[in-house]
mmCIF file of the N, C-alpha and C atoms, coordinates in Angstrom:
data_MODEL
# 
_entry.id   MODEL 
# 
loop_
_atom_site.group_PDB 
_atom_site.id 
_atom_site.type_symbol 
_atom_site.label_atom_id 
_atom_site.label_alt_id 
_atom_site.label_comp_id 
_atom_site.label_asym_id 
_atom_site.label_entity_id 
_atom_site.label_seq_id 
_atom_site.pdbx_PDB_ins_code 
_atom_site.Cartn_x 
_atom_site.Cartn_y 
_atom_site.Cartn_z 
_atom_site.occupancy 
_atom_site.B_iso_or_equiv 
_atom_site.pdbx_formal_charge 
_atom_site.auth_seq_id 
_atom_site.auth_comp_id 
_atom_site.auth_asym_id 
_atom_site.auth_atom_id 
_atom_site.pdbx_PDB_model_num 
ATOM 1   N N  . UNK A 1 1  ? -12.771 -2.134 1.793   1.00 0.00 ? 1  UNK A N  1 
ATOM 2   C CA . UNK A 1 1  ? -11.518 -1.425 1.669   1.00 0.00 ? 1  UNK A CA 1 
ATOM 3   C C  . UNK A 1 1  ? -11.528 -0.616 0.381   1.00 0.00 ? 1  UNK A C  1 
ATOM 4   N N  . UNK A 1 2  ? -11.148 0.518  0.317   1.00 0.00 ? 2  UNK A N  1 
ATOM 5   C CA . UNK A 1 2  ? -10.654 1.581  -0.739  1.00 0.00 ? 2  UNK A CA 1 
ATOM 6   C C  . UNK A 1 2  ? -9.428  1.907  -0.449  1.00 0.00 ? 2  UNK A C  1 
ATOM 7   N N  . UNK A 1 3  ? -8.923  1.896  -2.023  1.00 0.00 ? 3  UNK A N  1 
ATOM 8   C CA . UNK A 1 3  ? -7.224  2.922  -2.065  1.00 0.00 ? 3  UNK A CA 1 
ATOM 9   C C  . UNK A 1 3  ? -8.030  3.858  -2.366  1.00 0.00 ? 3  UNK A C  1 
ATOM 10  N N  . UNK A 1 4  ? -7.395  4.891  -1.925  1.00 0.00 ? 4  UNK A N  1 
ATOM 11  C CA . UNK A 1 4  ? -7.031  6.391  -2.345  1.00 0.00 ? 4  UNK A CA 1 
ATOM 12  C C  . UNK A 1 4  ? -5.654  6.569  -2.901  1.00 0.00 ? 4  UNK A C  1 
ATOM 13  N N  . UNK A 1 5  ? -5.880  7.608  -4.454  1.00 0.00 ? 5  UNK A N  1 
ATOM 14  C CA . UNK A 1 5  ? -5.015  8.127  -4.816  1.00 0.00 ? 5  UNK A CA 1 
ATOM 15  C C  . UNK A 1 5  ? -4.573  9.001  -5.533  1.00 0.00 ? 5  UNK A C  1 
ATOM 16  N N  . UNK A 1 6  ? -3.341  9.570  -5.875  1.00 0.00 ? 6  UNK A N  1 
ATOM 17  C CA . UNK A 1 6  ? -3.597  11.016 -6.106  1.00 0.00 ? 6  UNK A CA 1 
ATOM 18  C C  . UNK A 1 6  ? -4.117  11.259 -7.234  1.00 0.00 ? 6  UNK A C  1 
ATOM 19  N N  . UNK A 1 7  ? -4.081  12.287 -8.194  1.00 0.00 ? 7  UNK A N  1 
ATOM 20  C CA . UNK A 1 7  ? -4.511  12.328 -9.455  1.00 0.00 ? 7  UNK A CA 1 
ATOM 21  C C  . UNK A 1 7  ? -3.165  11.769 -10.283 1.00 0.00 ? 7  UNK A C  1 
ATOM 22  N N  . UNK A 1 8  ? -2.368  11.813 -10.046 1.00 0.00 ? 8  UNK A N  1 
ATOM 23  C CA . UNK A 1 8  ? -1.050  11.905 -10.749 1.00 0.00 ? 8  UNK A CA 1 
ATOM 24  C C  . UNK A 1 8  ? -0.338  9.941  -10.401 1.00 0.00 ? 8  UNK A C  1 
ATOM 25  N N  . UNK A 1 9  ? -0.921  9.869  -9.329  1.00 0.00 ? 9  UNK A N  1 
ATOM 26  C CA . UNK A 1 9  ? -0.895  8.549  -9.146  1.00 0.00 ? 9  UNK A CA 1 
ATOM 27  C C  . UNK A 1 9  ? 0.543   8.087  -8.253  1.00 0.00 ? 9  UNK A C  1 
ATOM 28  N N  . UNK A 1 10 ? 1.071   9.406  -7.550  1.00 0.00 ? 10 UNK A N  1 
ATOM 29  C CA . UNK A 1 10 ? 2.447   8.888  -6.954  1.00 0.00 ? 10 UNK A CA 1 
ATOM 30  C C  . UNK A 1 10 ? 2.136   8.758  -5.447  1.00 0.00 ? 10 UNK A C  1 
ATOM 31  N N  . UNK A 1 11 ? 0.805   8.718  -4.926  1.00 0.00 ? 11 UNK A N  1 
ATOM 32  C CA . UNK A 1 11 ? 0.869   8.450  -3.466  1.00 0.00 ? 11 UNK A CA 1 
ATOM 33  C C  . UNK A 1 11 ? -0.416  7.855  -3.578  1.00 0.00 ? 11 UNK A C  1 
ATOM 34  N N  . UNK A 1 12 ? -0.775  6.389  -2.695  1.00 0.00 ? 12 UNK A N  1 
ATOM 35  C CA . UNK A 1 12 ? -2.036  5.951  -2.591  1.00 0.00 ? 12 UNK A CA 1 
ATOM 36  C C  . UNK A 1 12 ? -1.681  4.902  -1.021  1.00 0.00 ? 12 UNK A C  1 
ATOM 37  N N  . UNK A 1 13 ? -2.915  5.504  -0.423  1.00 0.00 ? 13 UNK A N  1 
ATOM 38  C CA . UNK A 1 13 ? -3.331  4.845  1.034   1.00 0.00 ? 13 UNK A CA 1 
ATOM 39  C C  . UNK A 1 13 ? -4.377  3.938  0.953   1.00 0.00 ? 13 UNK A C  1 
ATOM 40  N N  . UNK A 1 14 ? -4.249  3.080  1.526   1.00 0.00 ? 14 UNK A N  1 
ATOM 41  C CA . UNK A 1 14 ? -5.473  2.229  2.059   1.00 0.00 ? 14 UNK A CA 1 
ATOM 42  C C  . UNK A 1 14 ? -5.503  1.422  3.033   1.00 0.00 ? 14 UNK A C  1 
ATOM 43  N N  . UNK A 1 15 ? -6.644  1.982  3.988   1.00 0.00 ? 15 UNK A N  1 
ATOM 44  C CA . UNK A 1 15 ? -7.011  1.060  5.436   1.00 0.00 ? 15 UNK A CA 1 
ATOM 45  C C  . UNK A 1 15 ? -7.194  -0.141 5.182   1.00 0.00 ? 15 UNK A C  1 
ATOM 46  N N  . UNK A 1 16 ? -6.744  -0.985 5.842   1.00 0.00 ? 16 UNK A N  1 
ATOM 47  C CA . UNK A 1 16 ? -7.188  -2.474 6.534   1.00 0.00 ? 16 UNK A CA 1 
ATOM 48  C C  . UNK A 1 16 ? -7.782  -2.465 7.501   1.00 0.00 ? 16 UNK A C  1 
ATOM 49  N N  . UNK A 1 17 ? -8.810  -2.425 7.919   1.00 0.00 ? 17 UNK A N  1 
ATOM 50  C CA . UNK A 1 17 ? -8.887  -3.120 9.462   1.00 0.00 ? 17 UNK A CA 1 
ATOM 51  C C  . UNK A 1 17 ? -9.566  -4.651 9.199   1.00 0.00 ? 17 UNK A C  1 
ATOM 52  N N  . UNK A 1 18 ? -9.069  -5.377 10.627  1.00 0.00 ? 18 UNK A N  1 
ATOM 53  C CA . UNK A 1 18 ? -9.072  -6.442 11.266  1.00 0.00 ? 18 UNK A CA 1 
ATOM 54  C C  . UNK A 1 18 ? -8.255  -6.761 10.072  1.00 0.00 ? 18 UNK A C  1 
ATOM 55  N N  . UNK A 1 19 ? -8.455  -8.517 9.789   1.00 0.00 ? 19 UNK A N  1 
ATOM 56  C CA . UNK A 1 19 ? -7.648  -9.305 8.714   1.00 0.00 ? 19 UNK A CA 1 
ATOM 57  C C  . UNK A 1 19 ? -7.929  -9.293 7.571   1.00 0.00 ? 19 UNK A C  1 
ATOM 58  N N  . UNK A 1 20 ? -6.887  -9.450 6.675   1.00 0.00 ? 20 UNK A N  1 
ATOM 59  C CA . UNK A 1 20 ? -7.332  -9.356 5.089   1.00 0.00 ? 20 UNK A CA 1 
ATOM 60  C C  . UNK A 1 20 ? -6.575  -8.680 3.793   1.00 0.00 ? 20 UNK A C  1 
ATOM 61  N N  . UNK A 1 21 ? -6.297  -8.515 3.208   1.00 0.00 ? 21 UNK A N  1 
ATOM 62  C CA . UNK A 1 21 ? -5.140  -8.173 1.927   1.00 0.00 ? 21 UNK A CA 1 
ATOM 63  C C  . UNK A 1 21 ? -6.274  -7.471 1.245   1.00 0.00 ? 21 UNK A C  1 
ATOM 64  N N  . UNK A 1 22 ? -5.831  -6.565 0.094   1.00 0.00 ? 22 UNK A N  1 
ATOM 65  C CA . UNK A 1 22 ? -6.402  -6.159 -0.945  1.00 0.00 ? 22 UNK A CA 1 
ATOM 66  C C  . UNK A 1 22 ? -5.105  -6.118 -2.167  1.00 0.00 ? 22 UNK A C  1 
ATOM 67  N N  . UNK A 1 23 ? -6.026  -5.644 -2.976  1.00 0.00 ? 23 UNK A N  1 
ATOM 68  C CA . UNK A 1 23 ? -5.505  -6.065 -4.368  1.00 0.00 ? 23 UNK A CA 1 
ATOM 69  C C  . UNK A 1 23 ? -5.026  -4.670 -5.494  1.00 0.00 ? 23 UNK A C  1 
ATOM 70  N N  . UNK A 1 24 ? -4.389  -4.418 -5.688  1.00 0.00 ? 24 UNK A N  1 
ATOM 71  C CA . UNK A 1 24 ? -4.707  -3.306 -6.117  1.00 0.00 ? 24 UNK A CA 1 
ATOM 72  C C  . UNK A 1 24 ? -3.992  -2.864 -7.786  1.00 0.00 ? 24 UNK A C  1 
ATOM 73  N N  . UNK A 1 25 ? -4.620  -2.218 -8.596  1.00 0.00 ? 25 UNK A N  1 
ATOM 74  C CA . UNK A 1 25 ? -3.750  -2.243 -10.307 1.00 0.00 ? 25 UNK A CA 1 
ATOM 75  C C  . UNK A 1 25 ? -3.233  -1.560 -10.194 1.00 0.00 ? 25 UNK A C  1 
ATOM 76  N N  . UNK A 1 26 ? -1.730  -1.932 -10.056 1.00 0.00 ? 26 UNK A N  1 
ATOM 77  C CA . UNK A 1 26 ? -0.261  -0.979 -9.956  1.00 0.00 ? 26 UNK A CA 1 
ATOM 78  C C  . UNK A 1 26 ? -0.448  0.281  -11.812 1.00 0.00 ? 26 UNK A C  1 
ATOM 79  N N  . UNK A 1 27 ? -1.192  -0.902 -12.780 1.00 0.00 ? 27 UNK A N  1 
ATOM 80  C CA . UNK A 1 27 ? -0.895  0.531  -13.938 1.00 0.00 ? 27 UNK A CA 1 
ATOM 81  C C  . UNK A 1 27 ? -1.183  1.585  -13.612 1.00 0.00 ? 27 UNK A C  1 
ATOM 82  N N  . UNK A 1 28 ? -2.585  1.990  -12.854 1.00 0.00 ? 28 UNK A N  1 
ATOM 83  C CA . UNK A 1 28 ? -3.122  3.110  -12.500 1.00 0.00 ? 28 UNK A CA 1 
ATOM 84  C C  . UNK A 1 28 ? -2.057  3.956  -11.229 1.00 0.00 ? 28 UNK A C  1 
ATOM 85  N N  . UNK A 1 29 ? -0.999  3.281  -11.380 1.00 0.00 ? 29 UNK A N  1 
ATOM 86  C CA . UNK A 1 29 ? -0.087  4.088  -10.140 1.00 0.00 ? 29 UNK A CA 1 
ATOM 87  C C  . UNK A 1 29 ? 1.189   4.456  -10.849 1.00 0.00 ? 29 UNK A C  1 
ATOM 88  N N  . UNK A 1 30 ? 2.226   5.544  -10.393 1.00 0.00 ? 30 UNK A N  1 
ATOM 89  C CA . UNK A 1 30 ? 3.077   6.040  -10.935 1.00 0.00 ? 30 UNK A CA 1 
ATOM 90  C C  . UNK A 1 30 ? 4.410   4.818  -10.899 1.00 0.00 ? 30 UNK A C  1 
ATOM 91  N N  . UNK A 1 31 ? 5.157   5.072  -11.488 1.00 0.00 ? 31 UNK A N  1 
ATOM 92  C CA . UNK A 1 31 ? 5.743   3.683  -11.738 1.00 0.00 ? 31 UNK A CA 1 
ATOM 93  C C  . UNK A 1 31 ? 7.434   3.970  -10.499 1.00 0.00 ? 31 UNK A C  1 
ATOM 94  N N  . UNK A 1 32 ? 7.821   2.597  -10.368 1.00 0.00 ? 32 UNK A N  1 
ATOM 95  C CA . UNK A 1 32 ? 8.771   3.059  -9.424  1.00 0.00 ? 32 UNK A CA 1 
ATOM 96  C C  . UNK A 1 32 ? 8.258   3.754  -7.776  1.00 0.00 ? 32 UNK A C  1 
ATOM 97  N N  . UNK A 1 33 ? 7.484   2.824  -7.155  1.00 0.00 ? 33 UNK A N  1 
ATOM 98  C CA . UNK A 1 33 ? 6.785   3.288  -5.957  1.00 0.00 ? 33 UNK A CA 1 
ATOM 99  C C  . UNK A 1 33 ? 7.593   2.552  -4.515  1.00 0.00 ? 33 UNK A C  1 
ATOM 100 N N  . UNK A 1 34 ? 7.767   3.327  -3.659  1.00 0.00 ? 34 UNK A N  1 
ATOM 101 C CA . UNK A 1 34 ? 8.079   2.542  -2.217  1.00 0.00 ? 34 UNK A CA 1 
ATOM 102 C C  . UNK A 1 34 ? 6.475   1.618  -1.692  1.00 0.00 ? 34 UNK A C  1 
ATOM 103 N N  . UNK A 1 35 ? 7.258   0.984  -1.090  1.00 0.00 ? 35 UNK A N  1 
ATOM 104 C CA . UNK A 1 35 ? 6.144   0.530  -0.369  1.00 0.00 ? 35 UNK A CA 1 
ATOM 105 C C  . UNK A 1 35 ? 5.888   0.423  1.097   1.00 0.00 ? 35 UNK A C  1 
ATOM 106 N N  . UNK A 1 36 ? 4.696   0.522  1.904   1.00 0.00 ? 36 UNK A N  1 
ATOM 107 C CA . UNK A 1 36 ? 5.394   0.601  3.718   1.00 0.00 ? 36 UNK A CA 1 
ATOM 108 C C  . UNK A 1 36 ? 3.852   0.164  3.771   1.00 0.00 ? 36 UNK A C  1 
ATOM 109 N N  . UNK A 1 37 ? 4.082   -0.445 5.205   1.00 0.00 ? 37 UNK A N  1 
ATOM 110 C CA . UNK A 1 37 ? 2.714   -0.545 5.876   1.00 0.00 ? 37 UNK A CA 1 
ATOM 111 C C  . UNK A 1 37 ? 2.838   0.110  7.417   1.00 0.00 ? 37 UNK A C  1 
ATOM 112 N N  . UNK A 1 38 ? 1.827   0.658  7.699   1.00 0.00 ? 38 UNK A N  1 
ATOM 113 C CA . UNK A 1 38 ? 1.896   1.525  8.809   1.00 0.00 ? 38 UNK A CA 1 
ATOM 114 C C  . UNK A 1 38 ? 0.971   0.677  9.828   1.00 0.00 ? 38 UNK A C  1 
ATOM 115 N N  . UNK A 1 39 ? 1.265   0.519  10.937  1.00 0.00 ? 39 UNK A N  1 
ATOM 116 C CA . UNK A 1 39 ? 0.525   0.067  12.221  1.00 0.00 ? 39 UNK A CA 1 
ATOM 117 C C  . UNK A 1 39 ? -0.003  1.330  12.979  1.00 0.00 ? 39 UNK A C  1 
ATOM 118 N N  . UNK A 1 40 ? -1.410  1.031  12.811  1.00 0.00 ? 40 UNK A N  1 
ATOM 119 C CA . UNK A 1 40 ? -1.734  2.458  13.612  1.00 0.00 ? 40 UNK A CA 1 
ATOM 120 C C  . UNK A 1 40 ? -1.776  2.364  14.881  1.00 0.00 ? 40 UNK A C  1 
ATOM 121 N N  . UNK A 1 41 ? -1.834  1.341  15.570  1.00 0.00 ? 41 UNK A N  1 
ATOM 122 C CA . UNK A 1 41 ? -2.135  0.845  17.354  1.00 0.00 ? 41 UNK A CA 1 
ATOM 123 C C  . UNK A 1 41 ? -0.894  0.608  18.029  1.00 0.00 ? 41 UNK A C  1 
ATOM 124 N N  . UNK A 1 42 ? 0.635   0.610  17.223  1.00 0.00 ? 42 UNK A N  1 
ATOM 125 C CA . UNK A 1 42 ? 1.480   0.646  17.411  1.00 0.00 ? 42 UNK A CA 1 
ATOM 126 C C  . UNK A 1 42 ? 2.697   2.004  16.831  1.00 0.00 ? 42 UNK A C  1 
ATOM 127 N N  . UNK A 1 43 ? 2.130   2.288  15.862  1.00 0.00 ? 43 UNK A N  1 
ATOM 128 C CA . UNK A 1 43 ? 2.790   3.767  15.433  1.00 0.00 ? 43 UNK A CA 1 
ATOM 129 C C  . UNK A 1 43 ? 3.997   3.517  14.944  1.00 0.00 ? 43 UNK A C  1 
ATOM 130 N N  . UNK A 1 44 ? 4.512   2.198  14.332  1.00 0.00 ? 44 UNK A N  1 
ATOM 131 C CA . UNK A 1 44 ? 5.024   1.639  13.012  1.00 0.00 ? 44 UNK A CA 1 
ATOM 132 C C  . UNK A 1 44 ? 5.235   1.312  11.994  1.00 0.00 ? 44 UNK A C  1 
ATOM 133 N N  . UNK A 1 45 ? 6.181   1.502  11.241  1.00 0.00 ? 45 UNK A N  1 
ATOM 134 C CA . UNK A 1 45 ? 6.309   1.191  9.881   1.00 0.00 ? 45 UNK A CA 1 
ATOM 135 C C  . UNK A 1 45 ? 6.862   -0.016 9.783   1.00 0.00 ? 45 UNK A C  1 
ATOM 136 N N  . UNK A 1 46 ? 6.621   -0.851 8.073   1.00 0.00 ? 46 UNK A N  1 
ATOM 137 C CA . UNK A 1 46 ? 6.910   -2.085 7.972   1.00 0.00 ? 46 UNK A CA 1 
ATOM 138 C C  . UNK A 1 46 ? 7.334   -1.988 6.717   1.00 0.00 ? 46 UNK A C  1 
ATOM 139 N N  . UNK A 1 47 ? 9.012   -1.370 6.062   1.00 0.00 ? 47 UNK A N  1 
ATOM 140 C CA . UNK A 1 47 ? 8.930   -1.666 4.685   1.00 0.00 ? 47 UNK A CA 1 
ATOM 141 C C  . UNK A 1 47 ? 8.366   -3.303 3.831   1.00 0.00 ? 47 UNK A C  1 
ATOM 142 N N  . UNK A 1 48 ? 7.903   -2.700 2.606   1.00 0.00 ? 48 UNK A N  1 
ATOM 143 C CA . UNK A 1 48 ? 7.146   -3.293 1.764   1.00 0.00 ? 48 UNK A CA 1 
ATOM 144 C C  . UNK A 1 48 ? 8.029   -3.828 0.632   1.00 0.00 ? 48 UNK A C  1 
ATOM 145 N N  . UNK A 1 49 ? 8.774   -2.567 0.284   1.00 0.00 ? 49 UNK A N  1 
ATOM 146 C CA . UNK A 1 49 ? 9.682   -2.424 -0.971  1.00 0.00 ? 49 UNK A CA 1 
ATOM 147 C C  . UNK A 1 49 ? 10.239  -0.969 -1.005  1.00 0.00 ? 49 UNK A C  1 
ATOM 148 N N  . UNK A 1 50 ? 11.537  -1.479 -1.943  1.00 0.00 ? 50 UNK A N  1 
ATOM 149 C CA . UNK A 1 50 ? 12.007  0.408  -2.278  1.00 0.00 ? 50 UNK A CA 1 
ATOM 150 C C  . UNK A 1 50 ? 11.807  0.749  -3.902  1.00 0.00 ? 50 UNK A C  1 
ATOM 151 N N  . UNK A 1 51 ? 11.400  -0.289 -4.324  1.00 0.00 ? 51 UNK A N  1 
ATOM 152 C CA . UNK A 1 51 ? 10.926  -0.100 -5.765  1.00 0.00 ? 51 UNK A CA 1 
ATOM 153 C C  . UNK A 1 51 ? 9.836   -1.088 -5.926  1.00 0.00 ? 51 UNK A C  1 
ATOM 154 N N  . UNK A 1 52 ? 8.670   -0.998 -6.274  1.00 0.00 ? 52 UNK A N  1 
ATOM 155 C CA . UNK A 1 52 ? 7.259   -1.736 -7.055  1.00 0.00 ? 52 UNK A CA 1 
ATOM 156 C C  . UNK A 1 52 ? 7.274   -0.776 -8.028  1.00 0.00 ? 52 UNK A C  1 
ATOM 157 N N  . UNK A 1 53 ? 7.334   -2.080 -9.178  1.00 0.00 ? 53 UNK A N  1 
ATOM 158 C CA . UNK A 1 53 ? 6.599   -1.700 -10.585 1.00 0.00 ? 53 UNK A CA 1 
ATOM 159 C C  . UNK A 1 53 ? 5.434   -1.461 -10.846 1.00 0.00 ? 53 UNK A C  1 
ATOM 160 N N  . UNK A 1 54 ? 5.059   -0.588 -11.728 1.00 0.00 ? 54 UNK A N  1 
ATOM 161 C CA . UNK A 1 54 ? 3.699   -0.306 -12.016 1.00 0.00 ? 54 UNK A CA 1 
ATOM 162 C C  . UNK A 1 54 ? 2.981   -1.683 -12.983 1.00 0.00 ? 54 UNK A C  1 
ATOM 163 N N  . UNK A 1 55 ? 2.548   -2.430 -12.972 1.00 0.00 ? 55 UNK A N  1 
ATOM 164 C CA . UNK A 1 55 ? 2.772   -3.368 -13.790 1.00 0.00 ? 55 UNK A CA 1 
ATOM 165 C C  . UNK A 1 55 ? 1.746   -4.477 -13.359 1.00 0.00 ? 55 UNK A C  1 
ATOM 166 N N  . UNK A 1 56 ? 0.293   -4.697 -13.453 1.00 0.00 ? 56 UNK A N  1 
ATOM 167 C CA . UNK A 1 56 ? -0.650  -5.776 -13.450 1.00 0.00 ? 56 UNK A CA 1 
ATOM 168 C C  . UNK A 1 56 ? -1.331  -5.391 -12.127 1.00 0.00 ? 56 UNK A C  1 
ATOM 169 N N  . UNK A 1 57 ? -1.907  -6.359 -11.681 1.00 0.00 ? 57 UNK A N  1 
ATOM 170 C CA . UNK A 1 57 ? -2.437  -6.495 -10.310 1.00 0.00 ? 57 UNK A CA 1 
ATOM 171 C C  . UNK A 1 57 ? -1.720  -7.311 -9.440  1.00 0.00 ? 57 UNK A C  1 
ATOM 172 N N  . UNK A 1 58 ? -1.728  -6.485 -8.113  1.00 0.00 ? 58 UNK A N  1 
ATOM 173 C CA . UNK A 1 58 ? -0.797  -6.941 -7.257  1.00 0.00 ? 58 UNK A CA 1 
ATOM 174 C C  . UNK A 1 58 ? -1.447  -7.073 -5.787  1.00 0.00 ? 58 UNK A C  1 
ATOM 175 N N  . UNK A 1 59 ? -1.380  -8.023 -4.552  1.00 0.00 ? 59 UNK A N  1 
ATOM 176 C CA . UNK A 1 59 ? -2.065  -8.367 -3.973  1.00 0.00 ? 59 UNK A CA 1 
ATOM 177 C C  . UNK A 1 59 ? -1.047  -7.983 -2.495  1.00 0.00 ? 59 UNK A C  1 
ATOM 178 N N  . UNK A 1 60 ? -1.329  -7.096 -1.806  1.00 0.00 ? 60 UNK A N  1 
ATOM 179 C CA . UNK A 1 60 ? -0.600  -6.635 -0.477  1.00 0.00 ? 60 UNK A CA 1 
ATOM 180 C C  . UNK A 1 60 ? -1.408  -7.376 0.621   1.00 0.00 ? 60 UNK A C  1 
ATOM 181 N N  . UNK A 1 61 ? -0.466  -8.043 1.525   1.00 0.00 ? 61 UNK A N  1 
ATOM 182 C CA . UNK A 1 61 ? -1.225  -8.883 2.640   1.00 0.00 ? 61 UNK A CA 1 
ATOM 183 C C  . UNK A 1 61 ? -0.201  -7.828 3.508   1.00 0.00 ? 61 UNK A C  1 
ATOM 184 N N  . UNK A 1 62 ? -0.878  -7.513 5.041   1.00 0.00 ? 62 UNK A N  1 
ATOM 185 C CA . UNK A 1 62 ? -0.182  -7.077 6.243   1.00 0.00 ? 62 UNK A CA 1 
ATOM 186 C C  . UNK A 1 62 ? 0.651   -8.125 6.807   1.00 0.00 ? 62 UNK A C  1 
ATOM 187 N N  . UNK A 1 63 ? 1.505   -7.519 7.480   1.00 0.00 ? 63 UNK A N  1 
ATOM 188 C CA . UNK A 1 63 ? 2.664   -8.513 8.120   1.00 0.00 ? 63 UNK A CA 1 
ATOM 189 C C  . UNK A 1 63 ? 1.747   -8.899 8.964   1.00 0.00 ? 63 UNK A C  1 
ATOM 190 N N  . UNK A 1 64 ? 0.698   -9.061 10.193  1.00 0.00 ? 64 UNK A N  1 
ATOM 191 C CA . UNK A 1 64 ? 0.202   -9.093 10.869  1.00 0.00 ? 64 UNK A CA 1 
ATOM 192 C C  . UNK A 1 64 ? -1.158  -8.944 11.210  1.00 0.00 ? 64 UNK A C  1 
ATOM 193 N N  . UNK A 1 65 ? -1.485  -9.785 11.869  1.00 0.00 ? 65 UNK A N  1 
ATOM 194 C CA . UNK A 1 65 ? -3.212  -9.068 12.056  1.00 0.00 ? 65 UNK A CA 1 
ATOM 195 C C  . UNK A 1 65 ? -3.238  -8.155 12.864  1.00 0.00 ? 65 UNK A C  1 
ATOM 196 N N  . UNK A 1 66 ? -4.609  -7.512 12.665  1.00 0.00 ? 66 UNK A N  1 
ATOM 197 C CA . UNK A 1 66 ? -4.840  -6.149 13.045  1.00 0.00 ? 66 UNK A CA 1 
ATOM 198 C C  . UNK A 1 66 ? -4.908  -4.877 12.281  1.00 0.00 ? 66 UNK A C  1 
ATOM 199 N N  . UNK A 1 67 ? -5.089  -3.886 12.494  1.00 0.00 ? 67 UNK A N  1 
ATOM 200 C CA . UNK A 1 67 ? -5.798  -3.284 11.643  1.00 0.00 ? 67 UNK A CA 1 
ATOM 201 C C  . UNK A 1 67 ? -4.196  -2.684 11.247  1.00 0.00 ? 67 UNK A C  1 
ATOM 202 N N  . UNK A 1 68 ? -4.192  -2.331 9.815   1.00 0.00 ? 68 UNK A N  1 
ATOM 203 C CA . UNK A 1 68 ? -2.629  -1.580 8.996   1.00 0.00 ? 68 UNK A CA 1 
ATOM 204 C C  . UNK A 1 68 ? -3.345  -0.895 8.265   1.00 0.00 ? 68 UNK A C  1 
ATOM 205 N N  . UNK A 1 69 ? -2.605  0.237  7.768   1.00 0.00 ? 69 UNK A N  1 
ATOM 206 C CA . UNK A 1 69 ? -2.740  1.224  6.584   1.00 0.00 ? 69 UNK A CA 1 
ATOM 207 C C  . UNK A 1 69 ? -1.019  0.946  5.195   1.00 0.00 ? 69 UNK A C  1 
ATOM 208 N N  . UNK A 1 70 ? -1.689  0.794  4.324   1.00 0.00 ? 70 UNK A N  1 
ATOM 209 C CA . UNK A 1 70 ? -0.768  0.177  3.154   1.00 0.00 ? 70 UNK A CA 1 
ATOM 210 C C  . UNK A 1 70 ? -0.636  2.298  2.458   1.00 0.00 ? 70 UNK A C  1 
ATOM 211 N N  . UNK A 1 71 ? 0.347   2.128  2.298   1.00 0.00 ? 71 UNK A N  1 
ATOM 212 C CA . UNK A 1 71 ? 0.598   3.270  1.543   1.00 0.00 ? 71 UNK A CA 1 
ATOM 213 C C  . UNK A 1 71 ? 2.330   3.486  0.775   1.00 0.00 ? 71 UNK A C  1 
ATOM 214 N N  . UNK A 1 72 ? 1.963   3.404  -0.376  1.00 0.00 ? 72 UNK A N  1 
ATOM 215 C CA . UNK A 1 72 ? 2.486   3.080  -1.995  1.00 0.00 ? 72 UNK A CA 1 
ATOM 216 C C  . UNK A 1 72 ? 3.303   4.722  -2.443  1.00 0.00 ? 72 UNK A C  1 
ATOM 217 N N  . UNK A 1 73 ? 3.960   5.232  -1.902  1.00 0.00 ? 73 UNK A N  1 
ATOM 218 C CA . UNK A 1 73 ? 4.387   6.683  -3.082  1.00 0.00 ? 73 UNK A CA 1 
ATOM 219 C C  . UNK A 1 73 ? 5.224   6.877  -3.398  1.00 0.00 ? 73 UNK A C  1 
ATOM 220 N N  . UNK A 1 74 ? 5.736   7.367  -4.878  1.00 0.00 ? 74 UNK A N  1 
ATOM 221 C CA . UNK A 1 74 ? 6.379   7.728  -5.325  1.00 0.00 ? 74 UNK A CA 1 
ATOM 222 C C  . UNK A 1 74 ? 7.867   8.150  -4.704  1.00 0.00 ? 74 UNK A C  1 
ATOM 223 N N  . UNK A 1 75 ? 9.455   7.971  -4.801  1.00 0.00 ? 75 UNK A N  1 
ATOM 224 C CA . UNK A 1 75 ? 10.460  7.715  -4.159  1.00 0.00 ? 75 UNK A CA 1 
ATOM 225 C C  . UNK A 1 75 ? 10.867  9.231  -4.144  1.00 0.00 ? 75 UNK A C  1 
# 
């Protein structure tokens, strides 16, 4: 798994497939971020949060198994 993200740090994606969480260092991200997970086999969203702090390492698990896309941006 890789995040992608912007230069500026207010939008970052990252695939899941099958099962499994990743981890990711909120400093390197703009502060004050939504959070959602997207189901691609279903074409759903799953809020996450309406505010994450930029602030340590933080560990995103999917609501579900199967493959999700996690994506973090700026409000």
């Amino acid at each position: 798994m890789v995040l992608a993200r912007t230069a500026a740090g207010d939008l970052a994606v990252a695939y899941l497939p099958g099962d499994g969480a990743i981890e990711v260092d909120m400093t390197r991200l703009a502060p004050s971020l939504a959070g959602r997970w997207f189901d691609p086999v279903r074409g759903r969203y799953t809020l996450i949060a309406t505010s994450i702090e930029n602030k340590g390492i933080r560990r995103f698990v999917p609501p579900a198994k199967g493959d999700w896309v996690l994506i973090l941006e700026r409000k």
